[in-house]
C-alpha atoms as a printed R data frame, in Angstrom:
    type eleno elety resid chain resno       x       y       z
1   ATOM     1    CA   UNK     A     1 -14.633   1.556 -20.304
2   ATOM     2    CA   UNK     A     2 -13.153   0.369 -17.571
3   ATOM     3    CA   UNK     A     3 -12.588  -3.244 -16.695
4   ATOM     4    CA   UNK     A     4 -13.894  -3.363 -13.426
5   ATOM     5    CA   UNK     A     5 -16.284  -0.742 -12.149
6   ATOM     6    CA   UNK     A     6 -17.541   0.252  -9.034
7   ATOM     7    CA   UNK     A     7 -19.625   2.651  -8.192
8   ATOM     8    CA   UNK     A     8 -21.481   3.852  -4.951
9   ATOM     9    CA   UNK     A     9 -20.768   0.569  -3.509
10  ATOM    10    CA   UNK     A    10 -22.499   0.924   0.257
11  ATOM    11    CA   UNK     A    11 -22.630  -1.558   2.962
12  ATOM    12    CA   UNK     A    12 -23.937  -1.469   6.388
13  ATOM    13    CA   UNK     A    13 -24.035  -3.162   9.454
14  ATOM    14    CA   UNK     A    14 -26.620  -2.140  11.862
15  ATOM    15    CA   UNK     A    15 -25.747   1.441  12.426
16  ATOM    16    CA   UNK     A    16 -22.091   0.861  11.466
17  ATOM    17    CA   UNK     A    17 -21.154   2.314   7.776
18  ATOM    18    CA   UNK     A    18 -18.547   0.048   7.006
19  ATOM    19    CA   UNK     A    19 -18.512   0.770   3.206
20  ATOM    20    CA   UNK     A    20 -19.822   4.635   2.043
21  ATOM    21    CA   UNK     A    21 -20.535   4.988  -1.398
22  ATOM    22    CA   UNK     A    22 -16.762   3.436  -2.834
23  ATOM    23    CA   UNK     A    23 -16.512   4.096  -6.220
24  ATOM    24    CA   UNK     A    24 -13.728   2.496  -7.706
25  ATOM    25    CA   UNK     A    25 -12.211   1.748 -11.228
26  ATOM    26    CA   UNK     A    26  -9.354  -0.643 -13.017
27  ATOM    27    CA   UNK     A    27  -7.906  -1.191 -15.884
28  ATOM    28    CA   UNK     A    28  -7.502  -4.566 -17.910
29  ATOM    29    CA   UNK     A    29  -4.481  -6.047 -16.668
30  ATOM    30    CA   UNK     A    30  -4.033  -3.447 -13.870
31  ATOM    31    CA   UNK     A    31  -2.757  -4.108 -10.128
32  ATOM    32    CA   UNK     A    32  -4.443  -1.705  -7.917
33  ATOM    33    CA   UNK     A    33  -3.756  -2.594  -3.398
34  ATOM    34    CA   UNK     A    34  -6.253  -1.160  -1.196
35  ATOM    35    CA   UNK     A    35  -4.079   0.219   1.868
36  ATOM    36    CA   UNK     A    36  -5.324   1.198   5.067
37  ATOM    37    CA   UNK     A    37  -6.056   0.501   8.865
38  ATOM    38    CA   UNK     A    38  -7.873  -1.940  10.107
39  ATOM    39    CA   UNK     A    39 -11.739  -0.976   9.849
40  ATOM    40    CA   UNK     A    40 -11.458   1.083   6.728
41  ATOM    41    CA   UNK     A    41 -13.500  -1.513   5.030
42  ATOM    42    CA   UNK     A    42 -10.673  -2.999   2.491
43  ATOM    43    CA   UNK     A    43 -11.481  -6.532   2.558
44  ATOM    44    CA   UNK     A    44 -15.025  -5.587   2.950
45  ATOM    45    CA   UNK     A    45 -14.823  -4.214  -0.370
46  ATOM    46    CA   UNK     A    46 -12.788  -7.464  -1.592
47  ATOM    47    CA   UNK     A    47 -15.472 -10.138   0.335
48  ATOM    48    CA   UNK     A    48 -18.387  -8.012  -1.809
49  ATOM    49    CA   UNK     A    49 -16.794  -7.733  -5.247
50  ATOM    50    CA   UNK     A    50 -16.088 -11.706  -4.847
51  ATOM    51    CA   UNK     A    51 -20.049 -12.514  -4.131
52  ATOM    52    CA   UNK     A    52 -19.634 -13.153  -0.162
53  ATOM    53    CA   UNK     A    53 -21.254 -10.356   0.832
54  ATOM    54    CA   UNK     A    54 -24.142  -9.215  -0.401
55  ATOM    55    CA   UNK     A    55 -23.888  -4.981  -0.692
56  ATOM    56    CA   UNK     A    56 -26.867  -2.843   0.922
57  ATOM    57    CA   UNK     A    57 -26.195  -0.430  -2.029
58  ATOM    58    CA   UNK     A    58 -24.196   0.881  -5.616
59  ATOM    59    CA   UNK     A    59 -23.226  -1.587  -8.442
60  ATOM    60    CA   UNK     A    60 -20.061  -4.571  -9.418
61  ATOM    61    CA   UNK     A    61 -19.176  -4.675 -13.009
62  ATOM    62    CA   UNK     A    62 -16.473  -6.388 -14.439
63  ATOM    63    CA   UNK     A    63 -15.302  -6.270 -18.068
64  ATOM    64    CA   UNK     A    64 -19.201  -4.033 -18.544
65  ATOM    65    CA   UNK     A    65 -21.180  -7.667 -17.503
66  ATOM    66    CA   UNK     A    66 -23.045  -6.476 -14.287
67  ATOM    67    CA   UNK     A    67 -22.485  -8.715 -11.380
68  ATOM    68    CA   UNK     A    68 -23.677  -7.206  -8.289
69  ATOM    69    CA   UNK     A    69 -26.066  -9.792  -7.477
70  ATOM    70    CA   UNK     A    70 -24.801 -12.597  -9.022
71  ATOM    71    CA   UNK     A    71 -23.678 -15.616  -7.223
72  ATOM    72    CA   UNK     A    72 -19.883 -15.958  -6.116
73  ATOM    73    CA   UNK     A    73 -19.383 -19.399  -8.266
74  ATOM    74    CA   UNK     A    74 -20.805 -17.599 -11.423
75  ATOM    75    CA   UNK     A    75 -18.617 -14.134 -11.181
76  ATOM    76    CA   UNK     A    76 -15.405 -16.294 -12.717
77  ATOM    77    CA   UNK     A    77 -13.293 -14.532  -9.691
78  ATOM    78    CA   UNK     A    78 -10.018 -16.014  -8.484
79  ATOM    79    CA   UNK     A    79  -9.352 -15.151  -4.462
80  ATOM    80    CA   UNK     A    80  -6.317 -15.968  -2.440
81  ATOM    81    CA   UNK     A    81  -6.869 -15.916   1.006
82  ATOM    82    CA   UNK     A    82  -4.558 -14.781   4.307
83  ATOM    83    CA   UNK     A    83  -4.883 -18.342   5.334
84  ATOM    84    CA   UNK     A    84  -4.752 -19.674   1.842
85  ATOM    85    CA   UNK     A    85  -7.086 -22.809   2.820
86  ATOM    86    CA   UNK     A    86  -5.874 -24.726   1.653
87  ATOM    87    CA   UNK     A    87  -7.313 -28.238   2.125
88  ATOM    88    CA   UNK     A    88  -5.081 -30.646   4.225
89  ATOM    89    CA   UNK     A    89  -6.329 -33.652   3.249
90  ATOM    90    CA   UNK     A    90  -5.457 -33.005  -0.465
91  ATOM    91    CA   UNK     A    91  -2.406 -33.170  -2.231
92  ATOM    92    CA   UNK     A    92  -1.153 -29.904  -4.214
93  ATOM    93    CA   UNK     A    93  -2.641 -31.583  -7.524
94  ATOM    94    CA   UNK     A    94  -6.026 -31.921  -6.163
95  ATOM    95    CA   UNK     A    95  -6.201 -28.946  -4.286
96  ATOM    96    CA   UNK     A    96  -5.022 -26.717  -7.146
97  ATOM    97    CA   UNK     A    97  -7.690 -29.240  -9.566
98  ATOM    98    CA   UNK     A    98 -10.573 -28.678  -6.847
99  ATOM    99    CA   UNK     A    99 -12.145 -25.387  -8.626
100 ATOM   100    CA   UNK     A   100 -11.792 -27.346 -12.280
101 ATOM   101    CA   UNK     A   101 -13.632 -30.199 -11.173
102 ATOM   102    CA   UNK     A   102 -16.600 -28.211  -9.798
103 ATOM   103    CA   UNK     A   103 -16.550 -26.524 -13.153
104 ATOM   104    CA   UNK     A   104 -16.970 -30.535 -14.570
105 ATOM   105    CA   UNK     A   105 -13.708 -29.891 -16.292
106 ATOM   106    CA   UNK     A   106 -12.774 -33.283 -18.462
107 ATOM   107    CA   UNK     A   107 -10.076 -35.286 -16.882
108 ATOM   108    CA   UNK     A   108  -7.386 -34.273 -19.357
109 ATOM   109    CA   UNK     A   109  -7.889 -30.763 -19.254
110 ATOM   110    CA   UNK     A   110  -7.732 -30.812 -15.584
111 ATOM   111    CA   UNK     A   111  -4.721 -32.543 -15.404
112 ATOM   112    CA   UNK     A   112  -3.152 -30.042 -18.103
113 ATOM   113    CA   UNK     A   113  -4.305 -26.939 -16.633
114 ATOM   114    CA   UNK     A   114  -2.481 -28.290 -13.320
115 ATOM   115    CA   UNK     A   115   0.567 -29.333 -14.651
116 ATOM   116    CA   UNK     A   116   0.725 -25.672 -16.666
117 ATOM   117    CA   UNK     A   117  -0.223 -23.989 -13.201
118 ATOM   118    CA   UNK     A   118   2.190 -25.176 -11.288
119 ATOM   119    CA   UNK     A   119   4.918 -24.704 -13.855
120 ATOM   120    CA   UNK     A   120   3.272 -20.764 -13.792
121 ATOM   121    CA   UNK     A   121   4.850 -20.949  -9.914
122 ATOM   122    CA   UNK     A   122   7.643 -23.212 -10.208
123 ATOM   123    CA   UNK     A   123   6.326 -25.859  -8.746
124 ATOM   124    CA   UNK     A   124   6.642 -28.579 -10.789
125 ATOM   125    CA   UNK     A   125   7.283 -32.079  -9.400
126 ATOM   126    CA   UNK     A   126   5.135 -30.997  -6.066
127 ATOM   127    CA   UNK     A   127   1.805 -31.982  -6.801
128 ATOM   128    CA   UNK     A   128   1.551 -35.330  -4.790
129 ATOM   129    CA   UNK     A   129   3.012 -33.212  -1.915
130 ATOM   130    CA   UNK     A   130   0.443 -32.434   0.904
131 ATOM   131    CA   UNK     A   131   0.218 -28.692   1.850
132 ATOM   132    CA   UNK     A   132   1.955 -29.537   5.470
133 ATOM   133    CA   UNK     A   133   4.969 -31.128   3.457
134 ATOM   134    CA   UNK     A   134   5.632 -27.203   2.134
135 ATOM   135    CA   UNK     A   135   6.940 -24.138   3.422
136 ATOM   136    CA   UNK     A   136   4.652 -20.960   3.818
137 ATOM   137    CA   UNK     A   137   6.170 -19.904   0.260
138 ATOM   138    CA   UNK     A   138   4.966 -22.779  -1.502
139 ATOM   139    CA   UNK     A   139   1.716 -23.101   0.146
140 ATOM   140    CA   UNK     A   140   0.989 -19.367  -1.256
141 ATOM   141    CA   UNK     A   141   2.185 -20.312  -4.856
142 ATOM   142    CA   UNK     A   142  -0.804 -23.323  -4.665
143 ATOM   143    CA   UNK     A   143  -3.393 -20.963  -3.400
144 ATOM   144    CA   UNK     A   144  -2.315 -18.723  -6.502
145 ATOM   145    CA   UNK     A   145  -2.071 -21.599  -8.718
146 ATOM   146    CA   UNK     A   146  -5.566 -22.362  -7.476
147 ATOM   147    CA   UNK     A   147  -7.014 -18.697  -8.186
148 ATOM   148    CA   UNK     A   148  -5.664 -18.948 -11.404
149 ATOM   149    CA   UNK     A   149  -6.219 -22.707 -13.140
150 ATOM   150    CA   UNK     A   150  -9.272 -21.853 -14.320
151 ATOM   151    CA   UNK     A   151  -8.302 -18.742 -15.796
152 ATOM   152    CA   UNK     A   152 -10.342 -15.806 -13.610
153 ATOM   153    CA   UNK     A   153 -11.236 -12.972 -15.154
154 ATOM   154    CA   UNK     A   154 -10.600 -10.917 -12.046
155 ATOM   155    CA   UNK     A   155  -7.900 -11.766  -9.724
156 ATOM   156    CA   UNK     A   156  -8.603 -10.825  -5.644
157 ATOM   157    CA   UNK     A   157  -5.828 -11.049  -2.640
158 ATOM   158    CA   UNK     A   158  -6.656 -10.583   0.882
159 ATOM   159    CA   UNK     A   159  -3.660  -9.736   2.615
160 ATOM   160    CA   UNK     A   160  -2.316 -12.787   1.143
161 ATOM   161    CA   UNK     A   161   1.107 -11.860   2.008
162 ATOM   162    CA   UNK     A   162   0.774 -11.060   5.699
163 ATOM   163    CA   UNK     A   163   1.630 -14.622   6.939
164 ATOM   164    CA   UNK     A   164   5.143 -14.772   5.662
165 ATOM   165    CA   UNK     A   165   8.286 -13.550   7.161
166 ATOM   166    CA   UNK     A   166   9.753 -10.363   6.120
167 ATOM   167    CA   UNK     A   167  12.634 -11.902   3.852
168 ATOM   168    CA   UNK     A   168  10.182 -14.546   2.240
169 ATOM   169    CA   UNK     A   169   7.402 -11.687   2.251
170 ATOM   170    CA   UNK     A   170   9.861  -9.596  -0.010
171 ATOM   171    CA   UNK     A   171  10.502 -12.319  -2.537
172 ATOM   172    CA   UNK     A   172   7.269 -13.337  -2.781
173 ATOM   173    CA   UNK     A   173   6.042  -9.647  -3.739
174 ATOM   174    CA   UNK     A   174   8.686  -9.939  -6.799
175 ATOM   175    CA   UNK     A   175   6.737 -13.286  -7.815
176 ATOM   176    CA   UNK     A   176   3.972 -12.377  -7.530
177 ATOM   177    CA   UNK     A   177   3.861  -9.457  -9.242
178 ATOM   178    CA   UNK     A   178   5.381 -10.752 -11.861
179 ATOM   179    CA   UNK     A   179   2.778 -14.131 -12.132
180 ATOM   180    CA   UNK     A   180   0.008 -11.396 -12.656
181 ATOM   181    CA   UNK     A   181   1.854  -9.164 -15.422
182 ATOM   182    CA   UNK     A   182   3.117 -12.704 -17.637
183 ATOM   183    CA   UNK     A   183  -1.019 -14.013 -17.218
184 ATOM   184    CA   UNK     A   184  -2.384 -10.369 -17.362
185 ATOM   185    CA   UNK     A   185  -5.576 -10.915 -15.078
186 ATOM   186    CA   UNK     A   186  -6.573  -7.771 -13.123
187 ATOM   187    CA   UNK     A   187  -5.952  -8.188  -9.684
188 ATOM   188    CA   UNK     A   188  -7.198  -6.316  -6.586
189 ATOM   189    CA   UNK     A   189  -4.619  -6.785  -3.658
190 ATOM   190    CA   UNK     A   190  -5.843  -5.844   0.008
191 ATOM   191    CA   UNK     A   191  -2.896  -4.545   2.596
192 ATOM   192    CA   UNK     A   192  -2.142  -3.066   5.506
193 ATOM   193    CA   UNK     A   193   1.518  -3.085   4.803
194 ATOM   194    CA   UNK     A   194   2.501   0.912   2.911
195 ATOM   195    CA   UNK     A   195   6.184  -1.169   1.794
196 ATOM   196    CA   UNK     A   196   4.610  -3.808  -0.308
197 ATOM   197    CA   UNK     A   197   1.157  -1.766  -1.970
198 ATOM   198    CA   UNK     A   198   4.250   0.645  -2.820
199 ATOM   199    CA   UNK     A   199   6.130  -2.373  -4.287
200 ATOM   200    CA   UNK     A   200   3.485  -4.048  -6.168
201 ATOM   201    CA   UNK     A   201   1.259  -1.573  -7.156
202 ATOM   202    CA   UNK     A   202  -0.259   0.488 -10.537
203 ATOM   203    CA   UNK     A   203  -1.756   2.312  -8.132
204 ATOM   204    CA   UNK     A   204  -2.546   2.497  -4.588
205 ATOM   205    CA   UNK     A   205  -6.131   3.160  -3.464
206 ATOM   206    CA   UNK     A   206  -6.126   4.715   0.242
207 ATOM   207    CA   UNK     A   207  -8.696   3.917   2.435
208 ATOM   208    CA   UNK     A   208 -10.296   5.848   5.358
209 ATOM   209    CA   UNK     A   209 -13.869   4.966   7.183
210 ATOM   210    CA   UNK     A   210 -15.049   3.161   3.892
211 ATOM   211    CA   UNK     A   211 -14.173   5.908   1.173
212 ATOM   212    CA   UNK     A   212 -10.830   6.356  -1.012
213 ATOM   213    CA   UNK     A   213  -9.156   9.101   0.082
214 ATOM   214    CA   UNK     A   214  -6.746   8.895  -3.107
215 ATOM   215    CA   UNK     A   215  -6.241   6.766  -5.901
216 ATOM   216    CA   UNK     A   216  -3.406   7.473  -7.663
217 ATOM   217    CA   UNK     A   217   0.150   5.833  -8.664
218 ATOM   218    CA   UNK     A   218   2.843   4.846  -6.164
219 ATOM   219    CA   UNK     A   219   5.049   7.851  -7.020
220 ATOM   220    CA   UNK     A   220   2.263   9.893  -6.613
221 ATOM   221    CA   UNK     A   221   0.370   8.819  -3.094
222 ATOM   222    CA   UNK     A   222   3.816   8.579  -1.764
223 ATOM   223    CA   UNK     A   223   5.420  12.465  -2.948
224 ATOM   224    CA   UNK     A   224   2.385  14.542  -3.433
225 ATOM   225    CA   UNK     A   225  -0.247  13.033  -0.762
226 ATOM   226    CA   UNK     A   226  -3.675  14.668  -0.800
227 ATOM   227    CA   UNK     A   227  -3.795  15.178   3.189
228 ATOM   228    CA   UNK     A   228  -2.071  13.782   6.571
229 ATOM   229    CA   UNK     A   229  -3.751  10.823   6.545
230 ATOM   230    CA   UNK     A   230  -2.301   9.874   3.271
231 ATOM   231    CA   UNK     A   231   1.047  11.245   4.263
232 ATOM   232    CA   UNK     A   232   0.994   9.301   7.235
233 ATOM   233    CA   UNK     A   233   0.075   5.590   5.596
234 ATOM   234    CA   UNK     A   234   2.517   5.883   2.991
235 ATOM   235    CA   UNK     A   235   5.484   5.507   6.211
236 ATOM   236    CA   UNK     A   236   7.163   7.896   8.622
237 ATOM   237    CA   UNK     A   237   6.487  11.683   8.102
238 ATOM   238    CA   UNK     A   238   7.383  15.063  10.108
239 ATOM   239    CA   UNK     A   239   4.351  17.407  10.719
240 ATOM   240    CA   UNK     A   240   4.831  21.433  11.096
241 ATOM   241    CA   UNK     A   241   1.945  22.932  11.454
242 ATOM   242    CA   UNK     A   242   1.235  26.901  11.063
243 ATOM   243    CA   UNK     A   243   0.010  29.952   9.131
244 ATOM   244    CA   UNK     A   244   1.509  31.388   6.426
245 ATOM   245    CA   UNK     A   245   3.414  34.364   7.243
246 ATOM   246    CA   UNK     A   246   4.444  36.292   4.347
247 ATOM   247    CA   UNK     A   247   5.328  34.384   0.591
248 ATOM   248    CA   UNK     A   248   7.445  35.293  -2.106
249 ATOM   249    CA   UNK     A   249   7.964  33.415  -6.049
250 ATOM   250    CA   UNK     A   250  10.218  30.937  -4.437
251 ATOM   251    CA   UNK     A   251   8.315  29.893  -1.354
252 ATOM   252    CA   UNK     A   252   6.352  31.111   2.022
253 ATOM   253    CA   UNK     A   253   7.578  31.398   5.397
254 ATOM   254    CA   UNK     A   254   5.552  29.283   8.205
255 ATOM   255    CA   UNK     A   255   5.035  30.746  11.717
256 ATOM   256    CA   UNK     A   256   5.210  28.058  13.712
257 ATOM   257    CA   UNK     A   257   4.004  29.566  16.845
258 ATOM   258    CA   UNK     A   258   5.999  30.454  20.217
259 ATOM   259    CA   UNK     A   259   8.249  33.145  17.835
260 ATOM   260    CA   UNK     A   260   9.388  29.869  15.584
261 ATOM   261    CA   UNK     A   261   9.277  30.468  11.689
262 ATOM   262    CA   UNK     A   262  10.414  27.957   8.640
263 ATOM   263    CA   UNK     A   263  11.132  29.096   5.293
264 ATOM   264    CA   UNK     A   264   9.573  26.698   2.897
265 ATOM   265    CA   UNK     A   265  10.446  26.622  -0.994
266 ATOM   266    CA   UNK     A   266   7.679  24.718  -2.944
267 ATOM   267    CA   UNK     A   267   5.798  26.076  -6.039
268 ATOM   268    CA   UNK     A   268   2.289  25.125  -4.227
269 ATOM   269    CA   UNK     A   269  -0.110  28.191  -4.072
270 ATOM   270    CA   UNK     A   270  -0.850  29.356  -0.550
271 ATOM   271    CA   UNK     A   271  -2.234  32.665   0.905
272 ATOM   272    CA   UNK     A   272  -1.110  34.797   3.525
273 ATOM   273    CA   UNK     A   273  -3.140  34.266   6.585
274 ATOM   274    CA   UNK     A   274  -4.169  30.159   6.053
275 ATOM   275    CA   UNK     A   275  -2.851  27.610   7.714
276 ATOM   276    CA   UNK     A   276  -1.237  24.455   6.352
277 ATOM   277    CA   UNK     A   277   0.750  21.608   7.311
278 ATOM   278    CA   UNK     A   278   4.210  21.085   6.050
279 ATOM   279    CA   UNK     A   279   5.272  17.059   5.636
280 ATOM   280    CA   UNK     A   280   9.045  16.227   5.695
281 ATOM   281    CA   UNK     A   281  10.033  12.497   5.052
282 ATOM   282    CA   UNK     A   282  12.826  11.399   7.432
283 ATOM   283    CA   UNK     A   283  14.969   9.914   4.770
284 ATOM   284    CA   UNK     A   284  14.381  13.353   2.464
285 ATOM   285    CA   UNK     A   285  16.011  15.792   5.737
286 ATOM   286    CA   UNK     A   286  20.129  15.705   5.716
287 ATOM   287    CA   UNK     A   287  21.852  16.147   8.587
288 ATOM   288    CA   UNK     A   288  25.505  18.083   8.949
289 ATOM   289    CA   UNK     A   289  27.619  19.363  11.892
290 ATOM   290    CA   UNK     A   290  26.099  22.772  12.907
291 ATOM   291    CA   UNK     A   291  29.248  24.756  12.916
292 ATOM   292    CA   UNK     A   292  30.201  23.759   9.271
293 ATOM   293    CA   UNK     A   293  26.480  24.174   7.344
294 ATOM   294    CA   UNK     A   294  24.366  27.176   6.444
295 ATOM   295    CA   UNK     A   295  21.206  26.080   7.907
296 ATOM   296    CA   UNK     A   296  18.201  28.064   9.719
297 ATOM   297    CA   UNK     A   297  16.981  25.159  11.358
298 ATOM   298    CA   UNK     A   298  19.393  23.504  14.342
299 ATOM   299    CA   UNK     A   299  19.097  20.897  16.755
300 ATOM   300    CA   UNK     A   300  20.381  18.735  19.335
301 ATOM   301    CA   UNK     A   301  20.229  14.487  18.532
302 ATOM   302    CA   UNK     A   302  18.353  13.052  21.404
303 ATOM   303    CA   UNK     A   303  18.372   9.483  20.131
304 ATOM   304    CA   UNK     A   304  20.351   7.039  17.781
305 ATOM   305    CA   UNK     A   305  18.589   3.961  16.612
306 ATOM   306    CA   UNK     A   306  20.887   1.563  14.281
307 ATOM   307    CA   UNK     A   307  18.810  -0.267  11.874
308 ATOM   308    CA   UNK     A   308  20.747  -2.230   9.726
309 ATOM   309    CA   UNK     A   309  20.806   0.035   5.991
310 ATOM   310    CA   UNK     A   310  19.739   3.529   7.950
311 ATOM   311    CA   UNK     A   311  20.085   5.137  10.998
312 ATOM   312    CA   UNK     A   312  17.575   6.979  12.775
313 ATOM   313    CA   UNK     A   313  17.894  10.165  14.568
314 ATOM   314    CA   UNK     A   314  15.411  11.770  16.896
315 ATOM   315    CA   UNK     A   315  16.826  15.508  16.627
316 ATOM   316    CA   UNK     A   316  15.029  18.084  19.286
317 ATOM   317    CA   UNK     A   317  14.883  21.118  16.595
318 ATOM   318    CA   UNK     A   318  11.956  23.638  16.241
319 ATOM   319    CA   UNK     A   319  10.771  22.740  19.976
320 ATOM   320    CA   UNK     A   320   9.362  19.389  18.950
321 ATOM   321    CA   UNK     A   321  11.348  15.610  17.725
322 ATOM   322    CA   UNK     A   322  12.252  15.331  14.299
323 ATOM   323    CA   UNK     A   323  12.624  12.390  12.688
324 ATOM   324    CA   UNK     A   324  15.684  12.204  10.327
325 ATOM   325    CA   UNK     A   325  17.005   8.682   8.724
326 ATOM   326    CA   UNK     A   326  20.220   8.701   6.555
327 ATOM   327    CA   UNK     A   327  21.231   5.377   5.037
328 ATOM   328    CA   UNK     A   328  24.583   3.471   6.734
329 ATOM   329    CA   UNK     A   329  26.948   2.965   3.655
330 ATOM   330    CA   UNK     A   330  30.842   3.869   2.745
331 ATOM   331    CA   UNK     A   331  29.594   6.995   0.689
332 ATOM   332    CA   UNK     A   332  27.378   8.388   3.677
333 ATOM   333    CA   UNK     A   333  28.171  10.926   6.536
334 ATOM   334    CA   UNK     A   334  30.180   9.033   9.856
335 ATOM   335    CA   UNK     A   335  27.407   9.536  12.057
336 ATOM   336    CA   UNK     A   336  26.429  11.694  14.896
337 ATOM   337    CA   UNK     A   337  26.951  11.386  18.673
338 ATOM   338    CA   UNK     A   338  23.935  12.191  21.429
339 ATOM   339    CA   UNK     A   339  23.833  15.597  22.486
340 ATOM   340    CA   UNK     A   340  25.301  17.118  19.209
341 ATOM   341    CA   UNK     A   341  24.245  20.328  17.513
342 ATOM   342    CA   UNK     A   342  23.332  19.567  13.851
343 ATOM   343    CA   UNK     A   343  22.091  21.609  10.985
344 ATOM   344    CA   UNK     A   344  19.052  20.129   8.768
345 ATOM   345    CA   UNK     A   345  18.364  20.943   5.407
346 ATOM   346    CA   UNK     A   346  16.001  19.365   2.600
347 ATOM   347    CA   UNK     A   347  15.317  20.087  -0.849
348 ATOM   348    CA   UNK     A   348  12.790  21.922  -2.172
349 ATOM   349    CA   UNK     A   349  10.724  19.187  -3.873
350 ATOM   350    CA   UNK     A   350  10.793  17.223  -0.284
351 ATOM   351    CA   UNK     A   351   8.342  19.469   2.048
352 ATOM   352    CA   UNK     A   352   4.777  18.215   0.947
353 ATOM   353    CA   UNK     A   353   2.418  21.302   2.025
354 ATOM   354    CA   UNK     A   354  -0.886  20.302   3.070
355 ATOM   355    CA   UNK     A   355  -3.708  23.120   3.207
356 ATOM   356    CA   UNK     A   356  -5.644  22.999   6.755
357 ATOM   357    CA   UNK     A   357  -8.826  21.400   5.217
358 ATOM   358    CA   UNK     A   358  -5.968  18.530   4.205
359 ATOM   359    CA   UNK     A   359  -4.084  18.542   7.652
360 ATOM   360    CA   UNK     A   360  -3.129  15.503   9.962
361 ATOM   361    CA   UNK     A   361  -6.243  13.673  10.651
């Protein structure tokens, strides 16, 4: 049995479906991010399973106690927020003591469970500090010190990340990741951000109009998504759309349209006559001078954009832009000028074919 188990969950607002029948399951221990746009009903889905919302439909169970309709301070859920609310007026000691004290925690157990939660973050000698005296770091390490004193037995984190700068965002993903694996609580992470549900992840729930569209691991959303809207969240992809021409044991050739063809060599089964979408990640296409590679597809670069570890190159090929980025290091190619012909090439394994039923959304 799963530890936490959704199923059907439904809610509704007016005529707006905002949830639509979500079924969802984790493990003990697990880390599972809901990614998607804005709208898709992620932190709807977080605001019900914690008790704020009440759902117009489908059932909440967590470690097999049913809890749909329970109250929020009776579910034993720990939630950091976006804003981490933190309350000014309290020091990091009483803020991070507030939940315990509701609970009518004893005055020594409060005070250990504080001291032991802020040595969980490294934050020992901080807890007479007020939460303006700390950096946007810090102040998340006391909201997860807070959502975790009193031992939870689900973890929840709305965008909790999304406040910080990029630098601090990236360290931060490290911690906590590795705060959750040493305590072993569940935890349910909502993001918007592909980079960091990649990152932190067991697996990665995509979201679209208030249904997953796949749950699966990292590796997996990421190389073998189930359509173009998955393709598309997981960061930068190249669409060629077409009908299958002809196929062989190594492959099919697309017809592009306008008297353009691709050959494309993947084991996925296709049939002559249906039309698919092919995927290409930019940093999965090389690039080479045309004259010295075998190559049958060949462009012109239209546009060079330096960006710090990779460059990216906007190559007119196949009468459309293709997106190509190749890392900047000692080991890679010298670059390319505007205006040059190049040859692309990719392995195999890198075109993701998507059957039309699966195509760009």
């Amino acid at each position: 049995m799963a530890f936490l188990e959704i199923r059907d969950l439904t809610k509704v607002y007016g005529e707006k479906v905002v949830l639509d029948e979500l079924n969802l399951s984790a493990q003990d221990g697990e880390f599972i991010s809901l990614l998607g746009p804005s709208g898709c009903g992620k932190t709807t889905a977080l605001r019900l399973i914690a008790g704020f919302l009440q759902p117009d439909g489908g059932s909440i169970a967590v470690n097999g106690r049913e809890i749909t309709n329970l109250p929020a301070y009776r579910r034993n859920i720990g939630m950091v927020f976006q804003s981490y609310a933190l309350f000014p007026h309290m020091t990091v000691g009483q803020n991070i003591a507030f939940g315990l004290e509701q609970r009518r925690f004893s005055r020594g157990e409060i005070s250990k469970a504080v001291d032991e939660s802020l040595d969980m973050v490294r934050l020992n000698g901080f807890a007479s500090r007020r939460p303006a005296e700390l950096s946007g770091g810090q102040q998340q390490r006391v909201a997860l010190a807070r959502a975790l004193v009193f031992k939870p037995q689900l973890l929840l984190l709305d965008e909790s990340l999304s406040a910080l700068d990029k630098k601090l965002r990236v360290q931060m993903q490290l911690e906590l990741r590795q705060i959750q694996k040493e305590v072993g609580v569940t935890a349910v992470f909502v993001t918007h951000d592909h980079e960091e549900a990649l990152t932190m992840s067991d697996r990665v729930a995509v979201m679209r109009n208030g249904r997953i569209v796949q749950l699966d691991t990292p590796s997996n959303v990421y190389r073998a998504p189930v359509d173009g809207f998955v393709a598309e969240s997981l960061g930068e992809a190249n669409f060629l759309r077409g009908s299958v021409r002809s196929k062989d044991g190594s492959g099919f050739v697309l017809d592009l349209g306008d008297g353009l063809s691709l050959a494309v060599a993947t084991d996925r089964q296709v049939d002559v006559g249906e039309t698919c979408t092919v995927a290409i990640r930019p940093e999965d296409i090389e690039l080479a001078p045309a004259r010295s590679a075998r190559s049958d597809v060949v462009g012109h670069v239209r546009s060079i954009a330096f960006a710090g570890n990779t460059t990216l190159y906007v190559i007119e090929a196949l009468r459309r832009e293709i997106r190509v980025r190749r890392p900047n290091s000692a080991a890679a190619e010298n670059g390319f000028a505007l205006d040059q012909e190049v040859a692309l090439a990719w392995n195999a394994g890198a075109a993701l074919v998507l059957s039309d039923r699966q195509g760009v959304s």
